[in-house]
C-alpha atoms as one frame of an Amber mdcrd trajectory, in Angstrom:
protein
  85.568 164.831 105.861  86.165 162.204 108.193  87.851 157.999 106.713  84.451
 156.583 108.057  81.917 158.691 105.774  84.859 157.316 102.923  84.184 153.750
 103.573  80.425 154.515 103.886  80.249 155.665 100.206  82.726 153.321  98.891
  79.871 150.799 100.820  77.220 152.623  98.684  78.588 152.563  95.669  79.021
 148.822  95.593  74.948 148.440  96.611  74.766 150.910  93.658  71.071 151.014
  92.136  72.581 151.642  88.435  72.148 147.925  86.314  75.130 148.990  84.853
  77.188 149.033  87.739  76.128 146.266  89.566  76.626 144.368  86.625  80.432
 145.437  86.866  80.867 145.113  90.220  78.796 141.410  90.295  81.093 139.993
  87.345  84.475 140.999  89.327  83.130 139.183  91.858  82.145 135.996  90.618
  85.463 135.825  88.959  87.624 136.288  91.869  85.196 133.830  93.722  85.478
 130.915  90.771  89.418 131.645  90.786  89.617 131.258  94.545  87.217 128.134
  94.620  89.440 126.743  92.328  92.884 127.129  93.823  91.617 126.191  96.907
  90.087 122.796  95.464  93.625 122.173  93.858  95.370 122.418  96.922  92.695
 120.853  99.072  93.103 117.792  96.865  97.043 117.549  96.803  96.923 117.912
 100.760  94.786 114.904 100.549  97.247 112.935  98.984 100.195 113.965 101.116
  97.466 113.130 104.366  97.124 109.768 102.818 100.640 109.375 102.277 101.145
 109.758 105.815  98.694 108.810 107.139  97.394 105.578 105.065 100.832 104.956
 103.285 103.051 105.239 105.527 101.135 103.259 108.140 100.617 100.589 106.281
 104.022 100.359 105.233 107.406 100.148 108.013 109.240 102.880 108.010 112.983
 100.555 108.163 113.711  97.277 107.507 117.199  95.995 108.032 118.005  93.015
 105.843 120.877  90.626 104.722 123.302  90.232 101.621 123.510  86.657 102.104
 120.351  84.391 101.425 120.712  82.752 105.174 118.584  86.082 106.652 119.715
  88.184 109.529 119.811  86.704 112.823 117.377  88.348 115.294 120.005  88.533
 117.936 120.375  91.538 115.741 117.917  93.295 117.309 119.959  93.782 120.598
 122.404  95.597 118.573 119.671  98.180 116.801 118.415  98.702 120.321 121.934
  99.461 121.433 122.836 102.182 118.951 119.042 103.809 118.645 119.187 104.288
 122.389 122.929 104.887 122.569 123.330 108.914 122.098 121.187 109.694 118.657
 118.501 112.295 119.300 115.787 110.938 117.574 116.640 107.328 120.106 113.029
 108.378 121.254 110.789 108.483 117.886 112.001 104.966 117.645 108.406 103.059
 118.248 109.107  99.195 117.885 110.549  96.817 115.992 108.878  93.930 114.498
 110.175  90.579 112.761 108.473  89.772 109.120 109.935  87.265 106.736 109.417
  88.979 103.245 109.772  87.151  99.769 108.848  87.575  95.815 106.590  84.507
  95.025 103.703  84.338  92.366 100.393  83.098  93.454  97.285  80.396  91.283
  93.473  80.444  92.072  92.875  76.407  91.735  89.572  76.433  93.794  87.784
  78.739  90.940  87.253  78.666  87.085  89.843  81.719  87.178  93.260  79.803
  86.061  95.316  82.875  86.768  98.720  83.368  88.018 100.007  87.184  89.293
 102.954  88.329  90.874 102.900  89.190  95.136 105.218  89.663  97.805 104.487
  87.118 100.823 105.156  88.775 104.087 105.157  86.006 106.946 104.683  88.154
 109.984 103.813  87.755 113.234 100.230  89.646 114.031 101.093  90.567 117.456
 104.374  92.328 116.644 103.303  93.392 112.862 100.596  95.216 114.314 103.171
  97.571 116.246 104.708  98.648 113.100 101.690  98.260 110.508  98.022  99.388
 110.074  97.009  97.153 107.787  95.183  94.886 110.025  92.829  97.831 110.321
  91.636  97.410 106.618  90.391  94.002 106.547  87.306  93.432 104.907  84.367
  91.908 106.825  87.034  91.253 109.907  84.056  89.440 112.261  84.097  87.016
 109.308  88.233  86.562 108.547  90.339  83.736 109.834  92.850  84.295 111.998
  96.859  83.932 111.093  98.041  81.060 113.101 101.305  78.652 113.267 100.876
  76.095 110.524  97.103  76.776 109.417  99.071  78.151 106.245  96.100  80.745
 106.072  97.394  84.134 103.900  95.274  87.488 103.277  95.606  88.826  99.984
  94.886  92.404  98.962  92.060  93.316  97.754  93.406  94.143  93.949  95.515
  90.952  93.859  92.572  88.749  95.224  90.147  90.214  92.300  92.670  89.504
  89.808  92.911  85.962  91.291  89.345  85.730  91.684  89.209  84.500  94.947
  87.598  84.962  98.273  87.230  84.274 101.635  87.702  80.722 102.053  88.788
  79.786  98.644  92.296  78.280  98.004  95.363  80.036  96.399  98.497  78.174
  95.506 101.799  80.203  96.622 104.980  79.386  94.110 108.470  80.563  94.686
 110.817  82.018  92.183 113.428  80.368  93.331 113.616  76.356  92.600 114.388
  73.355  94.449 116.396  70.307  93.200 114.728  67.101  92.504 114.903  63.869
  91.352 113.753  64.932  87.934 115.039  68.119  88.083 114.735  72.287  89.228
 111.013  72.284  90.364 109.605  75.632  92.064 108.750  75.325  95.715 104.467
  76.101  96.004 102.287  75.569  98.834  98.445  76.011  99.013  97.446  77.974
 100.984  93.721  79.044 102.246  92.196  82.917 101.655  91.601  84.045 105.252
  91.101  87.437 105.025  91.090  90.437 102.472  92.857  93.359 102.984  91.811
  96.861 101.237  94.044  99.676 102.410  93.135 101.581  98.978  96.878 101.883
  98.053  99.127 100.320  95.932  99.935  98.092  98.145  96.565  96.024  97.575
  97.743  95.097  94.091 100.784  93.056  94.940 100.822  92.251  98.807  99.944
  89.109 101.014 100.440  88.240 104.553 100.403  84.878 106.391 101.920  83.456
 109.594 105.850  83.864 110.036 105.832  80.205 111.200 104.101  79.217 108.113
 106.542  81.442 105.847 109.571  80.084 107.655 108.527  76.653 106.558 107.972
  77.660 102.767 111.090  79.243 102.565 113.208  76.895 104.608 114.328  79.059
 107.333 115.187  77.947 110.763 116.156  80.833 113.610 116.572  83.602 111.056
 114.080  86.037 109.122 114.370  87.304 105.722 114.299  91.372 107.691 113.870
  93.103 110.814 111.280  96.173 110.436 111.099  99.057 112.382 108.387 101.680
 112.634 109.111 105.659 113.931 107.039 108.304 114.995 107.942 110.611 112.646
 108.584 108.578 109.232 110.763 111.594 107.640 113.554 110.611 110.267 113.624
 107.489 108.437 116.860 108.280 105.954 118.566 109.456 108.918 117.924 106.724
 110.951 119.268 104.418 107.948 122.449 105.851 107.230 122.991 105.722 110.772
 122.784 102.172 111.661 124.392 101.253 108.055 127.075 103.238 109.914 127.465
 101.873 112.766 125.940  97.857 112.844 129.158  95.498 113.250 127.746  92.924
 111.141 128.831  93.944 107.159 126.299  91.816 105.589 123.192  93.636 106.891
 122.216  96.915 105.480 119.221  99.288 106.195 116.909 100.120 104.194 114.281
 103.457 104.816 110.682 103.607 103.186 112.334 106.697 100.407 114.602 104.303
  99.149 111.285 102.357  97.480 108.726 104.654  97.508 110.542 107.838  98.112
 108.822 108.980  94.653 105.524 109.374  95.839 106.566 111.892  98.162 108.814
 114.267  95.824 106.231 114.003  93.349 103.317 115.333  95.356 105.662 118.097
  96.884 106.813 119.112  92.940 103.223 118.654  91.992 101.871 120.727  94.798
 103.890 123.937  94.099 103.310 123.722  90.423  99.669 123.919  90.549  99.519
 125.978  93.177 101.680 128.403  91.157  99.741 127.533  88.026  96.091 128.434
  89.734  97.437 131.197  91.585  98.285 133.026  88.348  93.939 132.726  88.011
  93.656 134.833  91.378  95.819 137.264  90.059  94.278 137.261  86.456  90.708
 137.485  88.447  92.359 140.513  91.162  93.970 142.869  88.701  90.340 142.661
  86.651  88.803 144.655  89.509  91.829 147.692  87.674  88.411 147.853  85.153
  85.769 147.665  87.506  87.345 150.390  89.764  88.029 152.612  86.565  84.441
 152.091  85.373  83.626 152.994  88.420  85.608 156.380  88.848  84.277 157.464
  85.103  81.191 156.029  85.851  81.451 158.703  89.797  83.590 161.140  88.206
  80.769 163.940  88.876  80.226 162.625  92.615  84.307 163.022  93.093  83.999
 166.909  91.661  81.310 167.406  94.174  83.395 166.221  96.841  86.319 168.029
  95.702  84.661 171.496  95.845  82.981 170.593  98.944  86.722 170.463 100.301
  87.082 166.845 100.890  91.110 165.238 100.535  92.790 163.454  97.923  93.006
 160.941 100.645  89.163 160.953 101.167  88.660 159.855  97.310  91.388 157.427
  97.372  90.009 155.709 100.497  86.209 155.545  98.771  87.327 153.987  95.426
  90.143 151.312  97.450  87.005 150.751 100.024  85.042 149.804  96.396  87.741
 147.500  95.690  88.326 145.617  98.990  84.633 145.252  99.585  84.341 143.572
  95.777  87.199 141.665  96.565  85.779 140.270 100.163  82.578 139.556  99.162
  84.588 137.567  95.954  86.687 135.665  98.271  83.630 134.392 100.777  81.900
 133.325  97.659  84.944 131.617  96.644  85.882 129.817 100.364  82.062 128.655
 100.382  82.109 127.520  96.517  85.086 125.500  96.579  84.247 123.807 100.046
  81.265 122.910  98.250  83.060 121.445  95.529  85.474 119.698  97.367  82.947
 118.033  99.470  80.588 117.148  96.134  83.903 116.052  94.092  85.183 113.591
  97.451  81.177 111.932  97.622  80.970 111.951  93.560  83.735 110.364  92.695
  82.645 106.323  94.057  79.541 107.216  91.954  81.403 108.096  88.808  83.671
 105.556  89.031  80.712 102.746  89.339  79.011 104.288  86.135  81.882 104.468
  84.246  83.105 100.948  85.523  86.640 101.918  86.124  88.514 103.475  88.754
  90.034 106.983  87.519  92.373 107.055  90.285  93.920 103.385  89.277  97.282
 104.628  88.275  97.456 106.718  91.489  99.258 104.946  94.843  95.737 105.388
  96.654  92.639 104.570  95.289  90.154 107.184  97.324  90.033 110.732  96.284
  90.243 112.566  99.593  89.914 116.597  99.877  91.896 117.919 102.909  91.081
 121.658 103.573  93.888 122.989 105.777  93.015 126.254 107.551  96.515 127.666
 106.658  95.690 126.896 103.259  92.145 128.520 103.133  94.043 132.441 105.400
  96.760 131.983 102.982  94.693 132.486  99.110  92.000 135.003 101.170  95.316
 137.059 101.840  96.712 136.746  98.400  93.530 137.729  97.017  92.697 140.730
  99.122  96.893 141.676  98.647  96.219 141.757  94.885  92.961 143.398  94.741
  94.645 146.252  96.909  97.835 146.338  94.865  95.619 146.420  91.557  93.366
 149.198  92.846  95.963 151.542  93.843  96.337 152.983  90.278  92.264 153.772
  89.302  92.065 155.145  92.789  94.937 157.522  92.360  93.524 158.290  89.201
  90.023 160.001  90.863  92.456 161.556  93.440  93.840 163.181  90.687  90.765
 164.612  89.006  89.917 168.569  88.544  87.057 169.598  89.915  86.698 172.623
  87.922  87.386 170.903  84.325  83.989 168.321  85.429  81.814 171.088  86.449
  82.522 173.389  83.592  79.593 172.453  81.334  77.273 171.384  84.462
């Protein structure tokens, strides 16, 4: 008997009329499809975190900055010397994509133009727009931007992000008040250095960065913090952010001034990274281990199914079909089951991973509170990677094979003659 008349009943038996068996075949099913939904909703999720690291993250933040041990800044005729040794002889001379100037500092900022008398923590980046926007995104996440002011020389306007600008309770137009941590001597005494400065824009990149950032004009910044020719850093931005550590040790290597050192994005927020790689593999291992639970439970269904056939396989046996021919009708029961399990469970958890992306803003404004808060991005977004999807349909099908070997070896290995005796 010919492989294709194999497959054909192994097709049958699965569109089986008996309650009993469909019953079997229907739960095996459903639980390799709720297992694979599931995995593949896990790691749909955690690639949307590593996509917004890179993509959201890592945009809005440089990917260098080269800064000073002294409190004078760094000289921007250092810049001639960073272009000299990126372009030099390095190989990765060409993922270099600008360089920017910012003046950075740790200040704390005051709502006086509301009833909200509070005082939080920031860091005040003075920046100019024009080169910031070279090696940052964040101008790309300003609220309402036909309605923002622009960042000009001495207008002393700032954008806050959007966390830090609730907390103030401020908007648009209002007024914040900017004091340094450092002091200044006076006549009657150390005094802390503030300025006020006016809200011209709010920036929501949905990261961490929202809860403790602000940006105004490098003129303005220069000013507060009493800077002539010199910035607080340099910043650079590369095509491929993971070069970053190299690049760093590199020009720590080989810049001639010894008060500057470099600084890559890992060294502050390296974290985020190595946790959603460690977290990635562990779930993925954990909710694999339900695919394989959910695989090897088709070892029942096929046996139920052989008991359940065992007069059909005597039939076949005295007819003078193969061992082979069995074995390839019971493993044809099995892979069917297991691809009609794994469709289910492609379409189910694309489903849920579209639902659970659109759901969550609406959960999160019933409950009042964002459950993502303690997270480094606010949005929940679910990233199905092709890769991803071929690699749990393969695992799936590999197990339900490997698990149905046994039961179908077992029918190959039934005697005709013993079944028929009391037929």
């Amino acid at each position: 008997m010919s492989l294709k008349l194999a497959v054909a009943i192994g097709w049958r038996y699965v569109r089986s009329s008996r309650d009993f068996l469909k019953s079997v075949a229907l739960l095996a099913m459903l639980g390799l499809a709720l297992s694979v939904a599931i995995l593949l909703v896990v790691q749909a999720v955690v690639a949307g975190f590593e996509y917004e690291l890179k993509n959201r993250v890592l945009g809005v933040m440089p990917h260098l900055e080269i800064t000073s041990f002294r409190d004078n800044g760094v000289n921007v005729d250092v810049i001639e010397s960073v272009h000299e040794h990126l372009t030099a002889d390095f190989e990765w001379a060409v993922e270099v994509e600008t360089l920017a100037l910012v003046a950075p500092l740790t200040a704390a900022g005051k709502a006086t133009s509301s009833s909200h008398q509070v005082v939080e923590p920031m860091r005040l980046n003075g920046i100019d727009p024009v080169q910031y926007s070279r090696v940052s995104t964040v101008f790309q996440y300003i609220e309402n931007a036909e309605t923002s002011q622009e960042l000009r020389a001495e207008s002393f306007t700032i954008y806050l992000g959007h966390t830090l600008a609730n907390r103030l309770g401020v908007e648009v137009g209002d007024s914040v008040v900017v004091w340094l941590t450092n002091s200044t001597l006076s006549l009657v005494g150390f005094l802390p250095r503030q300025k006020r400065f006016k809200v011209g824009g709010i920036v929501d990149t949905s990261t961490i960065f929202d809860s403790g950032s602000a940006y105004t004009h490098i003129e303005d910044a220069r000013r507060l913090l009493r800077l002539n020719d010199t910035v607080s850093s340099i910043q650079l931005k590369l095509n491929d952010p993971f070069l970053a550590p190299n690049v760093a040790s590199t020009l720590n290597f080989n810049l001639e001034e010894p008060s500057l050192y470099v600084l890559s994005w890992t060294n502050r927020h390296g974290y985020l990274y190595r946790s959603i790689q460690e977290s990635k593999y562990i779930l993925i291992f954990i909710f694999s281990l339900l695919v394989a639970v959910a695989a090897f439970n088709l070892v029942s269904t096929v046996v139920v199914f052989v008991r359940e056939r065992v007069r059909d396989i005597a039939v076949y046996r005295t007819l003078g079909s193969t061992r082979t021919f069995i074995g390839v009708i019971f493993l044809t029961t099995a892979v069917l089951i297991s691809v009609l399990g794994l469709i289910l469970g492609c379409i189910g958890g694309c489903l849920i991973g579209l639902i659970l992306e659109a759901a969550l803003p609406m959960i999160n404004s019933l409950l009042g509170t964002d459950l993502l808060a303690e997270y480094f991005v606010s949005t929940l977004t679910v990233h199905f990677q092709i890769t991803d999807v071929i690699t749990v349909c393969l695992l799936g099908l590999g197990l339900a094979l490997l698990a149905s070997l046994l039961p179908a070896y077992s029918a190959t290995r039934t005697d005709p003659a013993e079944v028929l005796r009391y037929e």
